[in-house]
PyMOL Python script that loads the backbone (N, CA, C, O; Angstrom):
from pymol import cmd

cmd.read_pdbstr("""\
ATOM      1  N   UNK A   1    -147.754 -31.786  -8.386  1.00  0.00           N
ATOM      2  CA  UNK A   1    -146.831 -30.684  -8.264  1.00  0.00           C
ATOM      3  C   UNK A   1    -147.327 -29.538  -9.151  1.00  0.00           C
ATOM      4  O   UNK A   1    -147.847 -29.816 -10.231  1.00  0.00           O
ATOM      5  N   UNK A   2    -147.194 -28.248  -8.752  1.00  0.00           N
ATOM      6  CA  UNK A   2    -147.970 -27.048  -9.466  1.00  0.00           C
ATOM      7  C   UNK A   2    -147.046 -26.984 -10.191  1.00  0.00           C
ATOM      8  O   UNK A   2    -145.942 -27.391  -9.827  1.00  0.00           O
ATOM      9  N   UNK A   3    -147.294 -26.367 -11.607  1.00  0.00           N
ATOM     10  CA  UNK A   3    -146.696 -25.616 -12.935  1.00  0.00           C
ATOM     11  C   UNK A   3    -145.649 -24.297 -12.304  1.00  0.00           C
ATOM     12  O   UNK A   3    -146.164 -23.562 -11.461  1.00  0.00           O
ATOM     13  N   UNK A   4    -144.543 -24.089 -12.626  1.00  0.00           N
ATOM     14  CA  UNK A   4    -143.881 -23.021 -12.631  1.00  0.00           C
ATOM     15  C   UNK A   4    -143.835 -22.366 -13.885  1.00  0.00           C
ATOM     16  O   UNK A   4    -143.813 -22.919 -14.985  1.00  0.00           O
ATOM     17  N   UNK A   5    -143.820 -20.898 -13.600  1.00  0.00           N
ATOM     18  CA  UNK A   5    -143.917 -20.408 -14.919  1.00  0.00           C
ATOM     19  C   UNK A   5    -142.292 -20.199 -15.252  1.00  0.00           C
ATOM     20  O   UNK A   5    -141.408 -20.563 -14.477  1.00  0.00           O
ATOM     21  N   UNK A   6    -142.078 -19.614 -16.412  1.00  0.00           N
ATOM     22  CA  UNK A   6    -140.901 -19.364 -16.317  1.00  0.00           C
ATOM     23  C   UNK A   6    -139.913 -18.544 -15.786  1.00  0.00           C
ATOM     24  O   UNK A   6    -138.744 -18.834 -15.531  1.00  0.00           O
ATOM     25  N   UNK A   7    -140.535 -17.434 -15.636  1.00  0.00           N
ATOM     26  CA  UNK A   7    -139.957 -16.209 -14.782  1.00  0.00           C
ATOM     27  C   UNK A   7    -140.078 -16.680 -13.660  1.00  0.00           C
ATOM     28  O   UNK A   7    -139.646 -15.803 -12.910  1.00  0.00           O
ATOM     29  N   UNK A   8    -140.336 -17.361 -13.185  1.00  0.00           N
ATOM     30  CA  UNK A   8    -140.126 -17.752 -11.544  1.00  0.00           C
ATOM     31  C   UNK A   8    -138.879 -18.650 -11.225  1.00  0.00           C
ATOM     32  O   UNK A   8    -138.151 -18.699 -10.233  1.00  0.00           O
ATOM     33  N   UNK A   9    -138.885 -19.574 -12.806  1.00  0.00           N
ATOM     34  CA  UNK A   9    -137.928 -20.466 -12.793  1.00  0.00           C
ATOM     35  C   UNK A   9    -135.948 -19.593 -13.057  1.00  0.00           C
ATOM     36  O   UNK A   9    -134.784 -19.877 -12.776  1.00  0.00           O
ATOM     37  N   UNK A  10    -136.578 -18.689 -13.621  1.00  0.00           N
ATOM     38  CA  UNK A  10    -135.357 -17.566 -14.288  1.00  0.00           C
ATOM     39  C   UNK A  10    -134.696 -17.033 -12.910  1.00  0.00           C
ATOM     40  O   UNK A  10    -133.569 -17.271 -12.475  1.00  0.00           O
ATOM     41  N   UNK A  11    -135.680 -16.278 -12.377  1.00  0.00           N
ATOM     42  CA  UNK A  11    -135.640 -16.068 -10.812  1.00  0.00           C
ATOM     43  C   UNK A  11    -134.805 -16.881  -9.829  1.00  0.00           C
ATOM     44  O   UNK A  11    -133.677 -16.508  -9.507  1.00  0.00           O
ATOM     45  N   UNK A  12    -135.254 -17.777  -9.447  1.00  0.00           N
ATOM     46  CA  UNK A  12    -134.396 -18.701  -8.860  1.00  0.00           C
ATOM     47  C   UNK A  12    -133.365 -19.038  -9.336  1.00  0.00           C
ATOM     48  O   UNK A  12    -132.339 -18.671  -8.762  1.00  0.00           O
ATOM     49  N   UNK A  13    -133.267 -19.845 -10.538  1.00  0.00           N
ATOM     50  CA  UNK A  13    -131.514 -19.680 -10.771  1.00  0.00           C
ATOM     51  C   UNK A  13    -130.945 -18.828 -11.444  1.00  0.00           C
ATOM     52  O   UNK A  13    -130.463 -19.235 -12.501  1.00  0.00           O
ATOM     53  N   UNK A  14    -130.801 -17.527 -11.147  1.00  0.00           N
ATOM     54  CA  UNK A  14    -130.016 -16.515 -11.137  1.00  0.00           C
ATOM     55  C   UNK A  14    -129.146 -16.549 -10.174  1.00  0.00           C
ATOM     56  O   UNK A  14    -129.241 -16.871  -8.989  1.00  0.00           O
ATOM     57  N   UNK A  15    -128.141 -16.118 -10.926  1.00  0.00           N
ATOM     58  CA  UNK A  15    -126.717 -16.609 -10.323  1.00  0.00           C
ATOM     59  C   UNK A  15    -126.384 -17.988  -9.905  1.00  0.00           C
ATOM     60  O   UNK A  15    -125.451 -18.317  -9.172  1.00  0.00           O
ATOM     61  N   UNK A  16    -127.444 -18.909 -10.576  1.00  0.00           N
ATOM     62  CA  UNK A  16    -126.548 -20.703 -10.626  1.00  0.00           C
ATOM     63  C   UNK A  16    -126.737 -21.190 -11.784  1.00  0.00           C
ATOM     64  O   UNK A  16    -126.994 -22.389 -11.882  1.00  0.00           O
ATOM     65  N   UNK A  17    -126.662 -20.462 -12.798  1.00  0.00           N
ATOM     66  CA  UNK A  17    -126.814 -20.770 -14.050  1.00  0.00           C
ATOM     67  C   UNK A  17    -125.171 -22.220 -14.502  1.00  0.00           C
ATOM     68  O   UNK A  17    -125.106 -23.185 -15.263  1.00  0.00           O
ATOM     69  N   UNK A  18    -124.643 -21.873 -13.980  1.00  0.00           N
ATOM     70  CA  UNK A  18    -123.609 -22.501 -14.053  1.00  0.00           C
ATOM     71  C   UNK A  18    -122.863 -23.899 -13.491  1.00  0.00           C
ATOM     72  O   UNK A  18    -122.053 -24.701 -13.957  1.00  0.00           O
ATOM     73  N   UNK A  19    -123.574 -23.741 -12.256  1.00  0.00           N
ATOM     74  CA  UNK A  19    -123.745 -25.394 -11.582  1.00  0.00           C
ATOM     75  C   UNK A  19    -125.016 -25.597 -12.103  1.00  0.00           C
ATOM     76  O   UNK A  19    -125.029 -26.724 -12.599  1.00  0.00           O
ATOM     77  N   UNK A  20    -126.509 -24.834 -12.279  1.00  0.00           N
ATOM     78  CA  UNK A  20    -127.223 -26.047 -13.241  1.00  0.00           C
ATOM     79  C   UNK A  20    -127.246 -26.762 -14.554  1.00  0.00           C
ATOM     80  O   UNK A  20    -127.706 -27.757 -15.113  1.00  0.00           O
ATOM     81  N   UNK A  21    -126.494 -25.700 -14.740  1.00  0.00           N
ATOM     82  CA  UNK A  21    -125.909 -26.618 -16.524  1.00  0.00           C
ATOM     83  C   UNK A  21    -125.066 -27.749 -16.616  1.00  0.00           C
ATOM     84  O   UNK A  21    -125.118 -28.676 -17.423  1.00  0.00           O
ATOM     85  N   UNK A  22    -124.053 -27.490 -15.406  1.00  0.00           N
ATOM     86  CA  UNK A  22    -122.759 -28.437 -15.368  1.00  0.00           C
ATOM     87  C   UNK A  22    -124.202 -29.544 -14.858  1.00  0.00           C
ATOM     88  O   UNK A  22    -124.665 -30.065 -15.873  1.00  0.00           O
ATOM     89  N   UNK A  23    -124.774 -29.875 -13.891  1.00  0.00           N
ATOM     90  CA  UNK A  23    -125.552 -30.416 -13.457  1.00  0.00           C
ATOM     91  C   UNK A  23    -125.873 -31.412 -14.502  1.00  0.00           C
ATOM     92  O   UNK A  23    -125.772 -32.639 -14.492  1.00  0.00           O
ATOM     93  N   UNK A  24    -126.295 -30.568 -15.428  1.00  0.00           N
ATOM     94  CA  UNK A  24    -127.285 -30.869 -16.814  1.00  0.00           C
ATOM     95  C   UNK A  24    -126.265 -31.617 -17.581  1.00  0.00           C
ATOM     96  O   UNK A  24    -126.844 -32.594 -18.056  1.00  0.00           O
ATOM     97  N   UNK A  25    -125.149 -31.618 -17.890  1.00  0.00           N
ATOM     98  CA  UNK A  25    -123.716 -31.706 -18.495  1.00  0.00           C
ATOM     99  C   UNK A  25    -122.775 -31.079 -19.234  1.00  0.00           C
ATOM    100  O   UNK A  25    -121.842 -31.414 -19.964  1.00  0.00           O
ATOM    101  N   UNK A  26    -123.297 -30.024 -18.829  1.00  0.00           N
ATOM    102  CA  UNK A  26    -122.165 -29.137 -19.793  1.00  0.00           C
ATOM    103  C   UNK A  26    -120.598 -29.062 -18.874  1.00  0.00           C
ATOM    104  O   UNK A  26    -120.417 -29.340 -17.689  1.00  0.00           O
ATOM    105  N   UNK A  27    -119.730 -28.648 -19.767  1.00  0.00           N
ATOM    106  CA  UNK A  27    -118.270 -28.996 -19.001  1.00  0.00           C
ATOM    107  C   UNK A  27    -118.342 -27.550 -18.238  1.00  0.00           C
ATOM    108  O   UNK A  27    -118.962 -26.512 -18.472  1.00  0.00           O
ATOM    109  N   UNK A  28    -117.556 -27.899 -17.364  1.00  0.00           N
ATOM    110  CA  UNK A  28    -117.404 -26.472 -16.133  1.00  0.00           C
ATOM    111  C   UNK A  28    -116.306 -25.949 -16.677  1.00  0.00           C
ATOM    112  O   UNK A  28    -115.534 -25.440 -15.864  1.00  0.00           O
ATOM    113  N   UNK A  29    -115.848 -25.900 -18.336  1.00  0.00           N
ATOM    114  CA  UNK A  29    -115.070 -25.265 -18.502  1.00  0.00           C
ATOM    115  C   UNK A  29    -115.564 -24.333 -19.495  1.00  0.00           C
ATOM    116  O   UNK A  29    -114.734 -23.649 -20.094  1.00  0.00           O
ATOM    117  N   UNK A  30    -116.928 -24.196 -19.782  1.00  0.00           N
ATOM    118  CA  UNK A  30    -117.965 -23.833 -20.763  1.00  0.00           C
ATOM    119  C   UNK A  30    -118.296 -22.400 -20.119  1.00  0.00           C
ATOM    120  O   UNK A  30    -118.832 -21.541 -20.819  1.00  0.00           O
ATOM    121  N   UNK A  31    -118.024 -22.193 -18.997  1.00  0.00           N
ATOM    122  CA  UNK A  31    -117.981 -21.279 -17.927  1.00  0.00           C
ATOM    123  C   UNK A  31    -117.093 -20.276 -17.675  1.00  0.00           C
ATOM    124  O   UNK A  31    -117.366 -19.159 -17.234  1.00  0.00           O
ATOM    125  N   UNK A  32    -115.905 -20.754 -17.998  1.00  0.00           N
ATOM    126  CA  UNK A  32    -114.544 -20.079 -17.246  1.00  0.00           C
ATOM    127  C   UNK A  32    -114.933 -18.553 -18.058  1.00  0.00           C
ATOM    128  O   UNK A  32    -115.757 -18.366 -18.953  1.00  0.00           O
ATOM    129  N   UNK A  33    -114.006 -17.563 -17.375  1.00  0.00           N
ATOM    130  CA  UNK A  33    -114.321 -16.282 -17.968  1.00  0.00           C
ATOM    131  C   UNK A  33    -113.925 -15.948 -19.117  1.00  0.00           C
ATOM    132  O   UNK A  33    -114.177 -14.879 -19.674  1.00  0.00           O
ATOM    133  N   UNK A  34    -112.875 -17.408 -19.811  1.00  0.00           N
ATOM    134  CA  UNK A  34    -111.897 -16.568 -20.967  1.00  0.00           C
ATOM    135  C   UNK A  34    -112.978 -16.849 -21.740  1.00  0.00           C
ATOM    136  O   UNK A  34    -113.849 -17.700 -21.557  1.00  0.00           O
ATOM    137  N   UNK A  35    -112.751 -15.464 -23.290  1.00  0.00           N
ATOM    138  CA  UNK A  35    -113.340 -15.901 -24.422  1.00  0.00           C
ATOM    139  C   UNK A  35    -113.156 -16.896 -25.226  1.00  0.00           C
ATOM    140  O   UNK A  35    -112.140 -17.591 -25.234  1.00  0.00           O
ATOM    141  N   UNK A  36    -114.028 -17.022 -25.885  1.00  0.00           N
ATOM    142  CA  UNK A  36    -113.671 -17.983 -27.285  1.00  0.00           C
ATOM    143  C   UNK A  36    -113.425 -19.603 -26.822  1.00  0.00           C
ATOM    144  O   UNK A  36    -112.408 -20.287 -26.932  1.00  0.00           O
ATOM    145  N   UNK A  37    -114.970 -19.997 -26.172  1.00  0.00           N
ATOM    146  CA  UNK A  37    -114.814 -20.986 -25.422  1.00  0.00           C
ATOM    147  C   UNK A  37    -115.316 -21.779 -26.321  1.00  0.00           C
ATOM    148  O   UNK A  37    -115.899 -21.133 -27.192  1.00  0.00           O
ATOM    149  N   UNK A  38    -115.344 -23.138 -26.516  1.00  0.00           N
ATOM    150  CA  UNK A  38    -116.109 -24.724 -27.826  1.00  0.00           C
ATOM    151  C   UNK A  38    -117.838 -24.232 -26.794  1.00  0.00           C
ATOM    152  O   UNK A  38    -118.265 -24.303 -25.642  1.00  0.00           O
ATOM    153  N   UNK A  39    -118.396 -23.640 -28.477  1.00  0.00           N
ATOM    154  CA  UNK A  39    -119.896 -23.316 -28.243  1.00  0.00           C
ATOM    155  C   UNK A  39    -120.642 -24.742 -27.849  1.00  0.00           C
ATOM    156  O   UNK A  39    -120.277 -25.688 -28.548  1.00  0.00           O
ATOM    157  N   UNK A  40    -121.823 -25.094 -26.640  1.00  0.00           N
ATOM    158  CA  UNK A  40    -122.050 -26.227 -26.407  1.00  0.00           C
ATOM    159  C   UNK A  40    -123.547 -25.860 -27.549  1.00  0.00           C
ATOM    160  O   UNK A  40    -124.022 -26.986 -27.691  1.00  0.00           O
ATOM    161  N   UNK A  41    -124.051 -25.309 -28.010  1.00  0.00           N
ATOM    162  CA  UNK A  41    -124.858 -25.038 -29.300  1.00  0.00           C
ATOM    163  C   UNK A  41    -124.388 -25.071 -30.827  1.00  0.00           C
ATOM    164  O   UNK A  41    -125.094 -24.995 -31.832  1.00  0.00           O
ATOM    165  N   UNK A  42    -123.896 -25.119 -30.791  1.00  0.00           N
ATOM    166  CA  UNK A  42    -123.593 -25.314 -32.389  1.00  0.00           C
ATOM    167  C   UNK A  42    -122.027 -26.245 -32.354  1.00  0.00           C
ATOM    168  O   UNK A  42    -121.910 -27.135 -33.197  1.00  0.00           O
ATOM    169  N   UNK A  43    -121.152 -26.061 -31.608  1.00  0.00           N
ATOM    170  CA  UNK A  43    -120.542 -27.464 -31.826  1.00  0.00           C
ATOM    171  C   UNK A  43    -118.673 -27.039 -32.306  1.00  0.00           C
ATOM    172  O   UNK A  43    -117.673 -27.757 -32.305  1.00  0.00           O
ATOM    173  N   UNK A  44    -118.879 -25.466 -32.695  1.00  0.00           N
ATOM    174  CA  UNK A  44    -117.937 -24.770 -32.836  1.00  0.00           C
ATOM    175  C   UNK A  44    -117.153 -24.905 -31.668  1.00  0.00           C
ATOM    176  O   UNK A  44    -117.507 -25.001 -30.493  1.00  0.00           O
ATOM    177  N   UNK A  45    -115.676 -24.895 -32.345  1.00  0.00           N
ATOM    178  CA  UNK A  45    -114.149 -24.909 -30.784  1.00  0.00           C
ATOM    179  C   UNK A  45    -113.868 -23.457 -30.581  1.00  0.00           C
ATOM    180  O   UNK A  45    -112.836 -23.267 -29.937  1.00  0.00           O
ATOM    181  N   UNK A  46    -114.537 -22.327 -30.974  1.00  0.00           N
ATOM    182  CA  UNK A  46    -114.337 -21.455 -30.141  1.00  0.00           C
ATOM    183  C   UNK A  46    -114.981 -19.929 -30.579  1.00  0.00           C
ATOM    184  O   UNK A  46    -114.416 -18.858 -30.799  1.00  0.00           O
ATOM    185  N   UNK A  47    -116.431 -20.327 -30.603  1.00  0.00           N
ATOM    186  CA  UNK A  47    -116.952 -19.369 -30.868  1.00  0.00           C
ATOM    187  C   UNK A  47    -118.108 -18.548 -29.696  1.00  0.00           C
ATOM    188  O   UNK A  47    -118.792 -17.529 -29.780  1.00  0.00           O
ATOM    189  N   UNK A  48    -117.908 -19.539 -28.664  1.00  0.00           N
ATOM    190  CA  UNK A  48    -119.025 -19.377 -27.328  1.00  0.00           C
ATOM    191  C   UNK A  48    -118.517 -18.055 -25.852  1.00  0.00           C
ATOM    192  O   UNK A  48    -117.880 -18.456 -24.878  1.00  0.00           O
ATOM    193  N   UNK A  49    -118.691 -17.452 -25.908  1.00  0.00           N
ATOM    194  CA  UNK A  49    -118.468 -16.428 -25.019  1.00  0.00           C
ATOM    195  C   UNK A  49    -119.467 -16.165 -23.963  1.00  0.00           C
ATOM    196  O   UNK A  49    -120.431 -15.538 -24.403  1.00  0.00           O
ATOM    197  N   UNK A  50    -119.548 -16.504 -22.467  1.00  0.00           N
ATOM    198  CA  UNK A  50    -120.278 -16.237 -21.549  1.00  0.00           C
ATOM    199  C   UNK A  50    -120.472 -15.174 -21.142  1.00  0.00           C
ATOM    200  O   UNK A  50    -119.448 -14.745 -20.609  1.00  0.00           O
ATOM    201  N   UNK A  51    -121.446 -14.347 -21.102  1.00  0.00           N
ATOM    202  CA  UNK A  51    -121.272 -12.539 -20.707  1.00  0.00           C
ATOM    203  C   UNK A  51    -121.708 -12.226 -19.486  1.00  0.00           C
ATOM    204  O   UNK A  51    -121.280 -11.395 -18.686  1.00  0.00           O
ATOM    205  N   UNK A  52    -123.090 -13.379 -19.385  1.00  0.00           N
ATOM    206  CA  UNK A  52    -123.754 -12.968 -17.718  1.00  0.00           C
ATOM    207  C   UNK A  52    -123.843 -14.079 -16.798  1.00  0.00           C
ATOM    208  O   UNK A  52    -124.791 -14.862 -16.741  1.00  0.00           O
ATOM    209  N   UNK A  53    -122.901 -14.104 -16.151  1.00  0.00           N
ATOM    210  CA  UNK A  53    -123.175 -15.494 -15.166  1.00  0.00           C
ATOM    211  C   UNK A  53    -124.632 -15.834 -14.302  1.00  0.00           C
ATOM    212  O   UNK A  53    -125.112 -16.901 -13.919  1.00  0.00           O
ATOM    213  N   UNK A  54    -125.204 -14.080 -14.157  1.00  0.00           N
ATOM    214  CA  UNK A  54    -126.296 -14.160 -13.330  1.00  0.00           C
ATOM    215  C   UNK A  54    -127.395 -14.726 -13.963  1.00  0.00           C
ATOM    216  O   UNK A  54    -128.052 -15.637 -13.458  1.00  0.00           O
ATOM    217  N   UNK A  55    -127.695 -14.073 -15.386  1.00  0.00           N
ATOM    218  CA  UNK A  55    -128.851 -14.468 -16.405  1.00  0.00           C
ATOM    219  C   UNK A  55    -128.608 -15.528 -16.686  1.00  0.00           C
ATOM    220  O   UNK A  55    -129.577 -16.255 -16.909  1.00  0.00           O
ATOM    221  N   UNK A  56    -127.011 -16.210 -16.829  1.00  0.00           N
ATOM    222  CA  UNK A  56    -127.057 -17.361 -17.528  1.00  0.00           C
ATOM    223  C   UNK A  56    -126.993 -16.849 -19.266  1.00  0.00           C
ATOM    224  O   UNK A  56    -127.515 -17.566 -20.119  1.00  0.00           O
ATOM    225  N   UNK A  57    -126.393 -15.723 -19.589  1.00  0.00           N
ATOM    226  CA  UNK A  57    -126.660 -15.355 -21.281  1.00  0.00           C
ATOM    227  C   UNK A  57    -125.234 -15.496 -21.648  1.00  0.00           C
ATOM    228  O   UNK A  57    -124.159 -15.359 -21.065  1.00  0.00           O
ATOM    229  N   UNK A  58    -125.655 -15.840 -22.903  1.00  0.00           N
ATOM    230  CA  UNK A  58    -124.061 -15.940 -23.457  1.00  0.00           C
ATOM    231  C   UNK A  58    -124.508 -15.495 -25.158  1.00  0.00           C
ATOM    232  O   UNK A  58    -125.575 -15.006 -25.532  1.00  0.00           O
ATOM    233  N   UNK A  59    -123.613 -15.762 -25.773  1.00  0.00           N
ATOM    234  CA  UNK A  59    -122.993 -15.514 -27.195  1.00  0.00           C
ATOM    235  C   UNK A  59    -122.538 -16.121 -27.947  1.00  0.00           C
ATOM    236  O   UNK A  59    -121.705 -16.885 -27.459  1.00  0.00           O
ATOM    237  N   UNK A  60    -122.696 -16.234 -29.421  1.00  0.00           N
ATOM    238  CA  UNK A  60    -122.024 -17.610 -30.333  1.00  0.00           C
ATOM    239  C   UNK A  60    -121.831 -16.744 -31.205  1.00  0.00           C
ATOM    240  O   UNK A  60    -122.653 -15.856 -31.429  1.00  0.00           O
ATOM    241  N   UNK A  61    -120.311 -16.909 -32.060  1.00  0.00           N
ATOM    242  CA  UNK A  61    -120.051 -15.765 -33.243  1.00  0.00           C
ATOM    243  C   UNK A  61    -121.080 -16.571 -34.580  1.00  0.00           C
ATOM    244  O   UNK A  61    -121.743 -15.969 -35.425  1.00  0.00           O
ATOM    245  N   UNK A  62    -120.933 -18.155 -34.418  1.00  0.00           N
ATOM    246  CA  UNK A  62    -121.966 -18.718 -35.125  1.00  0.00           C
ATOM    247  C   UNK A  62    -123.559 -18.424 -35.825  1.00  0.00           C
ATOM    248  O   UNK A  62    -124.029 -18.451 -36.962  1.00  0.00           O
ATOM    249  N   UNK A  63    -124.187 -18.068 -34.125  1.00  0.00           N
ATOM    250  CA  UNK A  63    -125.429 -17.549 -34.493  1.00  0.00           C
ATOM    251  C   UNK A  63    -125.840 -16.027 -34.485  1.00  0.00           C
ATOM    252  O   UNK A  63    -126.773 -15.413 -33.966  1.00  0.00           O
ATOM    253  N   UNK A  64    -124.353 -15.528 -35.572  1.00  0.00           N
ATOM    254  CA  UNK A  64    -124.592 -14.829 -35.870  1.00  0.00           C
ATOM    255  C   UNK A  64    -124.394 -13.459 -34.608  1.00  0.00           C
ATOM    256  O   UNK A  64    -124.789 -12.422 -35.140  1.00  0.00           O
ATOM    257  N   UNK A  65    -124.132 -13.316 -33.816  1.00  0.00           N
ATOM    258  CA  UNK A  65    -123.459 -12.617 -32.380  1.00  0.00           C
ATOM    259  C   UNK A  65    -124.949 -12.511 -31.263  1.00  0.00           C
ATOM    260  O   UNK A  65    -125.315 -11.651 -30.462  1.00  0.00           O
ATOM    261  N   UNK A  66    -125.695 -14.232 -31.825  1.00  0.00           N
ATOM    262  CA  UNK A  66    -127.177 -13.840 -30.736  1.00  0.00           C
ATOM    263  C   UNK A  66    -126.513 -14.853 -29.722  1.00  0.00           C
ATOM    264  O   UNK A  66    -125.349 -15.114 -29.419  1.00  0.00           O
ATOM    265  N   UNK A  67    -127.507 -15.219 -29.406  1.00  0.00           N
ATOM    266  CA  UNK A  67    -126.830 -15.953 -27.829  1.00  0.00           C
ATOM    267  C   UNK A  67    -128.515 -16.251 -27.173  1.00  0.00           C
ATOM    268  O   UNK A  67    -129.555 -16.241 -27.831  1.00  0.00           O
ATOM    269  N   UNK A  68    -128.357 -16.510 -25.667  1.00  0.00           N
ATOM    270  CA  UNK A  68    -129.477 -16.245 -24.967  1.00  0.00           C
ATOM    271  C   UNK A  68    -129.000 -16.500 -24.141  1.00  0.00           C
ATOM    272  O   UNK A  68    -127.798 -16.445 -23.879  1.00  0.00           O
ATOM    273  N   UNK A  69    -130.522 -17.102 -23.086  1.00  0.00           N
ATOM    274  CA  UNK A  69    -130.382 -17.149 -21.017  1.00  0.00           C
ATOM    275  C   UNK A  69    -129.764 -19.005 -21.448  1.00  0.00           C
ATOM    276  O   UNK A  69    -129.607 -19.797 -22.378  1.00  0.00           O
ATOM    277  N   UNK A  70    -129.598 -18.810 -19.795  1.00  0.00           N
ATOM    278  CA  UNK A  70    -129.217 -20.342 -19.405  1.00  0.00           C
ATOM    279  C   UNK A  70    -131.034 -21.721 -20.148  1.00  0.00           C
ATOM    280  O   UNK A  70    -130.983 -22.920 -20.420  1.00  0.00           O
ATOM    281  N   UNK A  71    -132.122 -20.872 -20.199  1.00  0.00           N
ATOM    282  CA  UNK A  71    -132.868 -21.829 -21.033  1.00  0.00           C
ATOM    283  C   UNK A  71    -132.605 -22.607 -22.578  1.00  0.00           C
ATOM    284  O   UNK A  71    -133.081 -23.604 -23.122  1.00  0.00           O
ATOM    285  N   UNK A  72    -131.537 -21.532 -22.968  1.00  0.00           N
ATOM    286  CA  UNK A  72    -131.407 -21.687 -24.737  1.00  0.00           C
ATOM    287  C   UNK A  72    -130.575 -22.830 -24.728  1.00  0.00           C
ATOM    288  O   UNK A  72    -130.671 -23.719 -25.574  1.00  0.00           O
ATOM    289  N   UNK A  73    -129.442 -22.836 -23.435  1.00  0.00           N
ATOM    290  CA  UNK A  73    -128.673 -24.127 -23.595  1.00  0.00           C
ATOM    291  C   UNK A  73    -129.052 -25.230 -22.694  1.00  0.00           C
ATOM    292  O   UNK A  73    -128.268 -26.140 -22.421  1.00  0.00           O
ATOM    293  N   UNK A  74    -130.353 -25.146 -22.193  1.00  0.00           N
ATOM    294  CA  UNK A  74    -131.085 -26.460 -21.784  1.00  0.00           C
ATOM    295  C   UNK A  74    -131.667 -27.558 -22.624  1.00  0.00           C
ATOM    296  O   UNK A  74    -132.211 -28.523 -22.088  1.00  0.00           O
TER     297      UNK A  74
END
""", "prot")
cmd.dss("prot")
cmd.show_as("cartoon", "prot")
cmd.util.cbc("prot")
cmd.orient("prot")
């Protein structure tokens, strides 16, 4: 099977960042639109905020207000 790079992989799941995580196991409530969701990175009950469903990026008041794509919580 050939190597994917990553931008190809980013590409494609854009906009399923969210069934591939649940996939992966994160709760499908890690998702919902409200803020101040239990960060699945650091472990905090309500410091995780989802901003881009498409990128898959989100936010932790934890790390400090960084965040990343749907890779950071793979």
């Amino acid at each position: 099977m050939p190597r994917l790079d990553a931008e190809t992989v980013r590409y494609a799941a854009s906009g399923r960042w969210a069934s591939i995580l649940t996939a992966l196991g994160l709760s499908a409530d890690t998702f919902s639109s409200k803020r101040n969701r239990p960060c699945p990175c650091c472990g905090g009950t309500d410091r995780f905020q989802w901003i881009d469903k498409d990128a898959g990026r989100f936010v932790c008041r934890a790390l400090e207000g960084q965040g990343g794509d749907g890779f950071a919580l793979v």
